[in-house]
NUMARGU-484788 format. One record per residue (C-alpha): x, y, z. Coordinates in steps of 0.05 Angstrom, whole numbers, always signed. Each point is the difference from the previous one (the first is absolute). Example, Ala and Ser with C-alpha at 12.3 -4.5 7.8 and 13.67 -1.06 7.14 Angstrom:
BEGIN
ATOM      X      Y      Z
ATOM   +246    -90   +156
ATOM    +27    +69    -13
// end
This chain:
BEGIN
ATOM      X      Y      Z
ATOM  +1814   +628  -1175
ATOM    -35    +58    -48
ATOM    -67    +27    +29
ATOM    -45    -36    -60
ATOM    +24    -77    +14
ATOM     -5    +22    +83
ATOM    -72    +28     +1
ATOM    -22    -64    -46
ATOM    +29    -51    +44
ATOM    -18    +39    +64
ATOM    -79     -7    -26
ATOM    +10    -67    -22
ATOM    +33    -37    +66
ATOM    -34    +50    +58
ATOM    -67    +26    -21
ATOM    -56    -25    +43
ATOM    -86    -12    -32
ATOM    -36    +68    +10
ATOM    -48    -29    +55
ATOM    +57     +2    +40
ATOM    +33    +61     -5
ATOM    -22    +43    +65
ATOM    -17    +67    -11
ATOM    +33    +46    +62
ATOM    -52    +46    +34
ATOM    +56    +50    +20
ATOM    +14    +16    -74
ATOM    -31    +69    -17
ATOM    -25     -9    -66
ATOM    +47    +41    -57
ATOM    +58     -3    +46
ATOM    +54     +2    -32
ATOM    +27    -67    +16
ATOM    -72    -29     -7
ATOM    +10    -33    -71
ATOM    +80    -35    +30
ATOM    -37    -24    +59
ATOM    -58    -29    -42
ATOM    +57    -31    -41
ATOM    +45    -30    +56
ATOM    -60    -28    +27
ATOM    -17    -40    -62
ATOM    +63    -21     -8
ATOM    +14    -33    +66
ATOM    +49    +51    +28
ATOM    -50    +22    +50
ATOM    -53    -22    +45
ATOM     +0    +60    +47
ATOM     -2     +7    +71
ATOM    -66    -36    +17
ATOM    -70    +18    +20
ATOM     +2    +24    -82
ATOM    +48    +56    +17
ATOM    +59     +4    -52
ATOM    +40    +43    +62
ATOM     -1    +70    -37
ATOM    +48    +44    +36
ATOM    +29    -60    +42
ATOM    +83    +11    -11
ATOM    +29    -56    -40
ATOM    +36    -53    +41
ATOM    +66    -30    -23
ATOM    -44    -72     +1
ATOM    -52    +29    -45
ATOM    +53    +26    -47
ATOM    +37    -59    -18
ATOM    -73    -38     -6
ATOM    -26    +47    -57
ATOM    +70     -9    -31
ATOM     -2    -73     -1
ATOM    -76     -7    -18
ATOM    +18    +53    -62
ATOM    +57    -27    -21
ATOM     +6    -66    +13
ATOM    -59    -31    +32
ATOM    +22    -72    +11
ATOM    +55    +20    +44
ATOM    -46    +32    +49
ATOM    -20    -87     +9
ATOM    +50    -31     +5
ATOM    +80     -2     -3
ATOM    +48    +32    +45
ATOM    -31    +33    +62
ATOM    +20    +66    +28
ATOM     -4    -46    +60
ATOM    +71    -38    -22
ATOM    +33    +70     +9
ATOM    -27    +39    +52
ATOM    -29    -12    +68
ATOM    -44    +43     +1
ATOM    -53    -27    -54
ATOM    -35    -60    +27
ATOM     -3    -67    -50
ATOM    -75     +6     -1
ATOM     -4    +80    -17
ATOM    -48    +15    -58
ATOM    +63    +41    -24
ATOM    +56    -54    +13
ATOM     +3    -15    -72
ATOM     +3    +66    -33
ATOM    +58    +19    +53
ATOM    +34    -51    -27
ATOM    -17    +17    -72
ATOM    +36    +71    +13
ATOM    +50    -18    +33
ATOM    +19    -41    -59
ATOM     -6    +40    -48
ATOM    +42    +59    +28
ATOM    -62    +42    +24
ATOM    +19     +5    +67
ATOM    +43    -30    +54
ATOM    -39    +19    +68
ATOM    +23    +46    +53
ATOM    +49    -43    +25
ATOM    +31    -62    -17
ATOM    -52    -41    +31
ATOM    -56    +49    +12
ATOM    -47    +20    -56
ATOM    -46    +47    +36
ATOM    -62    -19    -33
ATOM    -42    +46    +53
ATOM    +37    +63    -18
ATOM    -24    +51    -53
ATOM    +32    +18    -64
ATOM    +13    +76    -17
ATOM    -12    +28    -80
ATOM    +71    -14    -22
ATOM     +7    -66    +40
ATOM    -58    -27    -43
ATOM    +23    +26    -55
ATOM    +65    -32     +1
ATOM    -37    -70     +7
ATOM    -39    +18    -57
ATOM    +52    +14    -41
ATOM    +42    -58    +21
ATOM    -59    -44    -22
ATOM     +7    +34    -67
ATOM    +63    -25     -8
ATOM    +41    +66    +14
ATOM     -6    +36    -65
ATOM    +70    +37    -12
ATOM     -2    +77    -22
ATOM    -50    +48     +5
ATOM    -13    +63    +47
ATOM    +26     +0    +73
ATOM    -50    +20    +49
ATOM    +42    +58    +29
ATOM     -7    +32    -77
ATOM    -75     -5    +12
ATOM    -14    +16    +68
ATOM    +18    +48    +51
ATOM     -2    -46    +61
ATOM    +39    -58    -24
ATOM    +70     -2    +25
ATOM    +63     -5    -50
ATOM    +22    -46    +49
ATOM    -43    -50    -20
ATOM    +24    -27    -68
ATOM    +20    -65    +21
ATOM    -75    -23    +20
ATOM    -60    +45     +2
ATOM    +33    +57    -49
ATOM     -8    -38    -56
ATOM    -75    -42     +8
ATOM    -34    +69    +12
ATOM    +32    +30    -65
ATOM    -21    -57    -36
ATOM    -73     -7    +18
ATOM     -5    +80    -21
ATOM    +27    -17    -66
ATOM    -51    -59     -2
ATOM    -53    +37    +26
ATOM    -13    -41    +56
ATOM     +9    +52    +54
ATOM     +5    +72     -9
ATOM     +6    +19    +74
ATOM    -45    +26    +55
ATOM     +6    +75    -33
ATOM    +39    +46    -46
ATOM    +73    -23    +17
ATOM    -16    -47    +56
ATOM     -1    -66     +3
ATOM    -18    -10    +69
ATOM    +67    -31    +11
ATOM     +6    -33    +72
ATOM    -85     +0    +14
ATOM    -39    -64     +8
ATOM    -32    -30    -51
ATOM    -75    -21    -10
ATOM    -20    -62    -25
ATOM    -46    +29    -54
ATOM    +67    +43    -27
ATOM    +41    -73    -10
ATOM    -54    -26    -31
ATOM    -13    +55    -50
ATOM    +79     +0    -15
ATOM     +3    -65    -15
ATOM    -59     -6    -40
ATOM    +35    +48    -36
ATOM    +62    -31    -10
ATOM    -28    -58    -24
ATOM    -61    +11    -43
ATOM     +0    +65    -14
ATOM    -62    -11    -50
ATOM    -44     +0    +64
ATOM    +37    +47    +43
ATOM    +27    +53    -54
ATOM    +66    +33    +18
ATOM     -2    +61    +34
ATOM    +58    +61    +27
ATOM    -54    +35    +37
ATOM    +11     +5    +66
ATOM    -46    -35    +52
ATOM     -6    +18    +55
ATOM    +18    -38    +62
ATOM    -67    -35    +40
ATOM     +3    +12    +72
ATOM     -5    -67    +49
ATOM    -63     -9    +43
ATOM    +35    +19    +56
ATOM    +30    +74    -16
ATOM    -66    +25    +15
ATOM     +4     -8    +68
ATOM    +13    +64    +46
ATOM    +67     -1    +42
ATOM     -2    +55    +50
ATOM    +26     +5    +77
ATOM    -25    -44    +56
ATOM    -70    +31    +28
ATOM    +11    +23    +63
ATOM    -75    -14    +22
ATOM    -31    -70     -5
ATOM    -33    -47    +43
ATOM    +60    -47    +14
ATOM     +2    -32    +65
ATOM    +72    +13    +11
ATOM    +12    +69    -11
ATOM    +36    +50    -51
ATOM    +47    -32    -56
ATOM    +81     +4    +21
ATOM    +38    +58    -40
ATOM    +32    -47    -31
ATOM    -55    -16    -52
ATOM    -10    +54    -56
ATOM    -41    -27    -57
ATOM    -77    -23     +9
ATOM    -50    -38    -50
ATOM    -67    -15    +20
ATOM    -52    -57     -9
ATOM    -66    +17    +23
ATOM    +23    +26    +71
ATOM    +60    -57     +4
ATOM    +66    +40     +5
ATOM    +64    -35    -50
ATOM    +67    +53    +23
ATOM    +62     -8     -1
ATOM    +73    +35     +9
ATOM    +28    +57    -42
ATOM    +54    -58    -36
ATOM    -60    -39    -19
ATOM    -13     +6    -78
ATOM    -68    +32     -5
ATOM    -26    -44    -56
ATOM     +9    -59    +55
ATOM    -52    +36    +48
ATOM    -51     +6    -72
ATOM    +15    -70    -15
ATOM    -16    -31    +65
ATOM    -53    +50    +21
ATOM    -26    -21    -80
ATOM     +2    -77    +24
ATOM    -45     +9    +59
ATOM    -58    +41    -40
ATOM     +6    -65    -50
ATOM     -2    -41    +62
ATOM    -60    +33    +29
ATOM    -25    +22    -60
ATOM    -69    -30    +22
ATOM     -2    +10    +78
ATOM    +37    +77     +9
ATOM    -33    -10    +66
ATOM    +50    -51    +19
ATOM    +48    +59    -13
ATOM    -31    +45    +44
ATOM     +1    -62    +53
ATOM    +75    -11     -9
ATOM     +7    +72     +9
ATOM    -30     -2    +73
ATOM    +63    -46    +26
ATOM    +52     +0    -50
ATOM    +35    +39    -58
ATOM    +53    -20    -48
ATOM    +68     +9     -5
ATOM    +50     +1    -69
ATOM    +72    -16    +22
ATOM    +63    +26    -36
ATOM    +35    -56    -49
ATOM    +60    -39    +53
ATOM    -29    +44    +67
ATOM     +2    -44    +65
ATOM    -56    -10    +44
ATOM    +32    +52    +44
ATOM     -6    +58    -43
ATOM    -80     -4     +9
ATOM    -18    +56    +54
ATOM    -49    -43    +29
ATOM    +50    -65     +9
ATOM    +49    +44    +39
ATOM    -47    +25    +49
ATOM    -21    -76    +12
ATOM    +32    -16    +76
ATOM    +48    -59     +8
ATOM    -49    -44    +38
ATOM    -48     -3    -60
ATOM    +57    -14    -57
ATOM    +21    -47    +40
ATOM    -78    -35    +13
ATOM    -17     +5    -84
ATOM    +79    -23     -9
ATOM     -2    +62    -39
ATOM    +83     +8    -45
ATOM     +1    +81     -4
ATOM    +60     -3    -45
ATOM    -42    -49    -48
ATOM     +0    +40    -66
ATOM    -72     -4    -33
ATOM     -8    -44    -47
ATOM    -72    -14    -14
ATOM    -39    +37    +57
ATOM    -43    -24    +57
ATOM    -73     +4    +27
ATOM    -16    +42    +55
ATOM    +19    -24    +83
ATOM    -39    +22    +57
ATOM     +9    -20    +72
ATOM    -69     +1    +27
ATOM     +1    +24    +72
ATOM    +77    +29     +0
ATOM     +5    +77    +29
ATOM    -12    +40    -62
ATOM    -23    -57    -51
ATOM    +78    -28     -3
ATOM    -18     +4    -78
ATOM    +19     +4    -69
ATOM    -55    +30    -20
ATOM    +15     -5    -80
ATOM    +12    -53    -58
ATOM    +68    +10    -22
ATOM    +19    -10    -82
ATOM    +67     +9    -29
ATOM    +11    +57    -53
ATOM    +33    -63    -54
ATOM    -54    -40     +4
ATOM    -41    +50    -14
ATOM    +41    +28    -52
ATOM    +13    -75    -35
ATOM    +74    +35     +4
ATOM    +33    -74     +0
ATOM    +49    +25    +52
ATOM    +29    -54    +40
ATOM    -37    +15    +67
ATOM    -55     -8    -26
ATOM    -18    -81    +29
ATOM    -64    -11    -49
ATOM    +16    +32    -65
ATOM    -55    -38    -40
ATOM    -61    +10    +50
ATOM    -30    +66    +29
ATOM    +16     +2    +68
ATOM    -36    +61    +22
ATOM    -66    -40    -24
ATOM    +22    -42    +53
ATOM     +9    +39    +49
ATOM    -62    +40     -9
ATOM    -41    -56     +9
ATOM    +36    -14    +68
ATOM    -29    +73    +20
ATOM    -69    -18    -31
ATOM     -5    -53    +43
ATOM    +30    +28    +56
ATOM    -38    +55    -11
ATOM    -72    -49     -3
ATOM    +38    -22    +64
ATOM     -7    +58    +41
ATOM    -64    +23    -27
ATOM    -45    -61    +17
ATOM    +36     +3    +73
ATOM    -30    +73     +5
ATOM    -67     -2    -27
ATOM    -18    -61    +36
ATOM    -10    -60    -56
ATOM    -17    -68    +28
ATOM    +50    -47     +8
ATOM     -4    -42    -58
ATOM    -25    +50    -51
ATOM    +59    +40     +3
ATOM    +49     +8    -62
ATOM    +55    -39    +31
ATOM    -39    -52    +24
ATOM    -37    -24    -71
ATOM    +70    +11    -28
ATOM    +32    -52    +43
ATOM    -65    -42    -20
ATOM    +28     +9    -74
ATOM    +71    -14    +10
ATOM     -9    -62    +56
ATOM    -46    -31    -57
ATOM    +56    +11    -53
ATOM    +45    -32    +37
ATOM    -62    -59    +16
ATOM    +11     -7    -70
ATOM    +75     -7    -11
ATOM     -1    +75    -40
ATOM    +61    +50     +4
ATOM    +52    -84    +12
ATOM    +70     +7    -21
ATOM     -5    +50    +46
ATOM    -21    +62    -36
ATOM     +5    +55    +55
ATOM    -71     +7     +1
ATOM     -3    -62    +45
ATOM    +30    +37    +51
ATOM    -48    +25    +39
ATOM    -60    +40    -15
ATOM    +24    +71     -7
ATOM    +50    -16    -55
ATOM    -47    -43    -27
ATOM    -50    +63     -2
ATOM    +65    +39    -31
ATOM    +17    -48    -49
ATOM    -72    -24    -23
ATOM     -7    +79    -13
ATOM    +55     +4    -48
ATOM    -20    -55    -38
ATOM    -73    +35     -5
ATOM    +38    +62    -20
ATOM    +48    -37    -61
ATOM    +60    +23    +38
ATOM    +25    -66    +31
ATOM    +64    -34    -19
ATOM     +9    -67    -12
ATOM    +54    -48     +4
ATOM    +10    -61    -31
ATOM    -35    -41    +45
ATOM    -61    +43     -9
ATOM     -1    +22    -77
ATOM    -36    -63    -29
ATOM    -54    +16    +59
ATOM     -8    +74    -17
ATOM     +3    +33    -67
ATOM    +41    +57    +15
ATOM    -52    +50    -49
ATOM    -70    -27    +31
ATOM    +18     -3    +75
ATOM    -70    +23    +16
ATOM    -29    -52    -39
ATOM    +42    -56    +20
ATOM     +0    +16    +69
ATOM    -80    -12     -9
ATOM    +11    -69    -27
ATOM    +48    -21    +48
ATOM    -20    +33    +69
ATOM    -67    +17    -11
ATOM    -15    +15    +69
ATOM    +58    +46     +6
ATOM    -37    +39    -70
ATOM    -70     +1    +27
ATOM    +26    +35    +62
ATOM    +36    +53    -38
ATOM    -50    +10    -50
ATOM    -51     +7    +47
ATOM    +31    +51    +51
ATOM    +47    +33    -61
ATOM    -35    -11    -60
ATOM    +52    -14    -67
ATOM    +68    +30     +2
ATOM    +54    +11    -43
ATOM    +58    +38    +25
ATOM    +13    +14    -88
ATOM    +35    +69    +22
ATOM    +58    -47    +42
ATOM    +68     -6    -42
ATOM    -14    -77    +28
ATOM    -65    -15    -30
ATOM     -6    -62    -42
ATOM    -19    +18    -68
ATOM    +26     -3    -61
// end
């Protein structure tokens, strides 16, 4: 299809009235990707990540790739037709991106990860998205390899990525990340895919261009990553050897092990500021009782320092598997009254989840487990505190919660059973990720929640539940996760 007859049926079939095209808060005005963005949001292809954020710097997921494909190129399909959900078991029915996985799968643009995995969670490096892109194009034959253009991409690579980067230099859709770089095998941003494709398509409103730009740094990379402090005012004494790397949130300590990828320990420690972006003091509370703790990709429970020490009597009380390898995480344990706290004095997150890495440990691909987790050590954490300082019975933090969540149940909320019926503190967990956009949903639960206004929904369905959040957390929106629910 030749760029002229594409950009006048694109316009035609998927642009949306002016009063509703949102205009993102988080775009510096005269970016360089300003005018693309402007365009993809008047066109349909985007609605951003919420809260009238269009998710600048956010790395581009493998779900959000295949949407902007579909809604450019063939809008229709991203309704109705196959479903990514007939091939791979991974992508719930329901999924706001179910469609337009099945719209690339068809038309040769990808095939997944695995033959029934498509890894919608994981994140899309510079030639990965350019080899969609070009796929979408139809493959153009001839033209410049990449390797003739660029110093960093491998001859090794002719039979996929080689030829997509040479062709969007010739087309001017990308000219690297610098002079002879293409920034092959880094992440990238959602404001780059959009650019490029606004490119490829109509390049009357996104001229062509072979000057480099250069790559935008995620949210997270800010974040400092030095050694474990060897002074703080933990309960439980100094940090085992065994932990190298440190990030810190307020005073709340996130470490982990030297085989733990440091952009994990950013990521997570990134999550929790988003979490807490309005109550840093809760932070600082956490910090008093527990600290968090990234765990290698396919490492069992035993290789955690604190898990060995644990004595035989108390894995067998908490039923505790030591050669469990972490999947998700858990909350923090504490055995109130045992000689020398008999605790786990930390909320444990795996190093996939956090990464979106789609490796098979990882149990909840499509939801953001350390979200979870953390709000098991928020809680916890309320927990402990009220105990100390002495707050009436009644007017504690745990007790108006269980107010909120025996009421839901009073009013047949969470049936089917979601596992926020299960007691209070995964209702407080799950409730939280909701508030957050970071939930999953299956299909029991998609036609309840839309997956891209969880916040809102949750509102209309548990209100309760919202109110409580809202009051002690103010909004959230975890937009920095590789699991939030935007498009």
């Amino acid at each position: 299809m030749g760029v002229g007859m594409l950009v006048g049926w694109l316009v035609f079939v998927a642009s949306v009235s002016a009063e509703t095209v949102p205009r993102f808060e988080d775009v510096p005005e005269g970016h360089v990707a300003e005018s693309a963005i402007e365009w993809a949001a008047e066109n349909g292809i985007t609605v951003g990540v919420g809260s009238n954020r269009f998710g600048m710097g956010q790395t581009l997921t493998r779900y959000e790739m295949v949407t902007f494909l579909c809604r450019a190129f063939s809008p229709h399909s991203c309704v109705s037709g196959v479903g990514g959900s007939d091939r791979f078991d991974d992508v719930p029915a329901g999924h706001w991106a179910n469609y337009p996985v099945g719209w690339a799968v068809s038309r040769g643009i990808t095939s997944g990860v695995s033959a029934t995995g498509f890894g919608g969670s994981g994140t899309l490096t510079r030639e990965q998205m350019m080899t969609f892109l070009y796929r979408a194009e139809g493959s153009p034959a001839g033209g410049s390899l990449g390797s003739d253009v660029y110093r960093d991409v491998p001859d090794d690579h002719s039979q996929w990525a080689n030829r997509p980067i040479g062709w969007a230099f010739d087309q001017g859709v990308s000219g690297g990340v610098a002079e002879g770089s293409f920034g092959f095998g880094t992440p990238v941003s959602r404001e780059e895919m959009v650019l490029f494709l606004c490119r490829a398509v109509t390049p009357v409103t996104c001229p062509p261009s072979q000057q480099p730009l250069p790559a935008v740094l995620p949210p997270w990379s800010g974040i400092e990553i030095a050694a474990p402090p060897s002074a703080h005012d933990r309960v439980y004494g100094p940090y085992d050897p065994f932990y190298t790397q440190a990030a810190v949130v307020g005073r709340l300590h996130v470490i982990a092990g030297e085989a733990v990828n440091p952009e994990a320990v950013q990521r997570v420690a990134f999550t929790i500021r988003q979490m807490l972006a309005n109550r840093l003091d809760v932070a600082d509370q956490m910090a008093r009782y527990f600290y968090v703790v990234v765990a290698r990709t396919q490492s069992p429970m035993s290789s955690v320092p604190e898990i060995q020490a644990l004595p035989q009597w108390l894995i067998d009380e908490w039923r505790f598997d030591v050669t469990q390898i972490i999947a998700g995480g858990r909350g923090p344990s504490v055995c109130l009254g045992c000689e020398g706290g008999g605790a786990l004095p930390f909320v444990l997150v795996s190093e996939a989840n956090a990464m979106c890495s789609g490796h098979p440990v990882d149990t909840h691909p499509t939801e953001d487990v350390v979200v979870h987790e953390v709000a098991h050590g928020i809680h916890s954490s309320f927990r402990l505190a009220d105990s100390e300082t002495g707050v009436a019975a009644g007017d504690r933090f745990d007790d108006q919660l269980q107010r909120v969540y025996e009421q839901a149940l009073v009013d047949g909320l969470w049936g089917g059973p979601h596992y926020a019926a299960t007691n209070r503190d995964e209702y407080f967990a799950e409730v939280f990720q909701f508030w957050s956009g970071v939930n999953d949903n299956d299909a029991t639960w998609v036609d309840r929640f839309d997956l891209a206004r969880q916040s809102a929904e949750l509102a209309e369905y548990d209100p309760r539940a919202a109110a409580f959040l809202e009051e002690r957390f103010g909004e959230v929106a975890v937009a920095g996760s590789c699991h939030y629910y935007g498009e």
